[in-house]
C-alpha positions as CSV (number, residue, x, y, z in Angstrom):
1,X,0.0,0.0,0.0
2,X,1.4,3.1,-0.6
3,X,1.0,4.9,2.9
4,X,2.7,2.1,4.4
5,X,5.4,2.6,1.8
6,X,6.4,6.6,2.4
7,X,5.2,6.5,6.5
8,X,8.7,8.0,6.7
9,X,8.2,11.0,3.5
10,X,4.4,11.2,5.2
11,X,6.4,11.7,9.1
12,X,8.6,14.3,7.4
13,X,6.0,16.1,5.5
14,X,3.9,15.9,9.1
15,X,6.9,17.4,11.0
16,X,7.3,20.5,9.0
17,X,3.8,20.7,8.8
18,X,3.7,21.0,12.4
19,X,6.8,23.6,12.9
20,X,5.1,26.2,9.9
21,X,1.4,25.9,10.3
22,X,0.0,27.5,13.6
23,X,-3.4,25.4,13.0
24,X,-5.1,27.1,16.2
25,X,-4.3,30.6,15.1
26,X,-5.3,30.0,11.4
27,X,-8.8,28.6,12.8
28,X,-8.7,31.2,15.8
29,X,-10.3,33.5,13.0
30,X,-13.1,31.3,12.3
31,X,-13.7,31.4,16.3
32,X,-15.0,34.8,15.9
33,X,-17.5,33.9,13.7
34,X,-19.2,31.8,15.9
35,X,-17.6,28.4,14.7
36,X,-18.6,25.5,17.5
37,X,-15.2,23.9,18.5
38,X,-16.6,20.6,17.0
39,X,-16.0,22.0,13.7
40,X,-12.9,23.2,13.9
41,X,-11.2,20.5,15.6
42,X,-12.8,18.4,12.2
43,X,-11.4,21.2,10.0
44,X,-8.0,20.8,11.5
45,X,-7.5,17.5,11.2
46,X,-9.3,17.2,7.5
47,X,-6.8,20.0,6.6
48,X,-3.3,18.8,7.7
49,X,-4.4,15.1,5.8
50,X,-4.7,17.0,2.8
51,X,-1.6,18.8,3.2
52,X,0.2,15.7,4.7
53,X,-0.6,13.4,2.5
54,X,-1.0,15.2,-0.5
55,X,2.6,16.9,0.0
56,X,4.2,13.1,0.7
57,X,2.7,12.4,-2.7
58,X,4.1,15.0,-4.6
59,X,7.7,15.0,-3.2
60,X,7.5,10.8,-3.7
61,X,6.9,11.9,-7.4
62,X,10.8,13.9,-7.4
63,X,13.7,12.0,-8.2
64,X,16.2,13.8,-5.7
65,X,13.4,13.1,-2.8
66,X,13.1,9.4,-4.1
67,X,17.1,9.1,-4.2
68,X,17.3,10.8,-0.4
69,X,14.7,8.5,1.4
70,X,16.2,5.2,-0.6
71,X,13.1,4.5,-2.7
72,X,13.4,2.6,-5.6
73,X,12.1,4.0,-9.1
């Protein structure tokens, strides 16, 4: 499967995900408009698997990124 195959490009992705995205600050804005926490928790966590596993799938697409982790073409 291929999640099980990148879990370490998906981990990296994840990581700088985490250190350049302020998720509660971005959704703070939504806060004002009377967004129930419910929601945004969802919207969070919907958001960074987009961003997560989409970026792991575009970077496993680049032949440097390919070369660096040791996956084979």
């Amino acid at each position: 499967m291929y999640f099980g195959r990148y879990s370490l490009l998906i981990l990296c992705v994840h990581i700088v995900e985490l250190d350049l995205l302020p998720w509660w600050q971005i959704i703070e804005k939504y806060v004002v408009n009377g967004m129930s926490a419910n929601i945004q928790l969802i919207l969070i966590i919907v958001r960074k698997l987009i961003l997560d596993l989409g970026g792991a799938f575009v970077l496993s697409k680049i032949t440097f990124v390919r070369r660096i982790f040791g996956f084979k073409n």
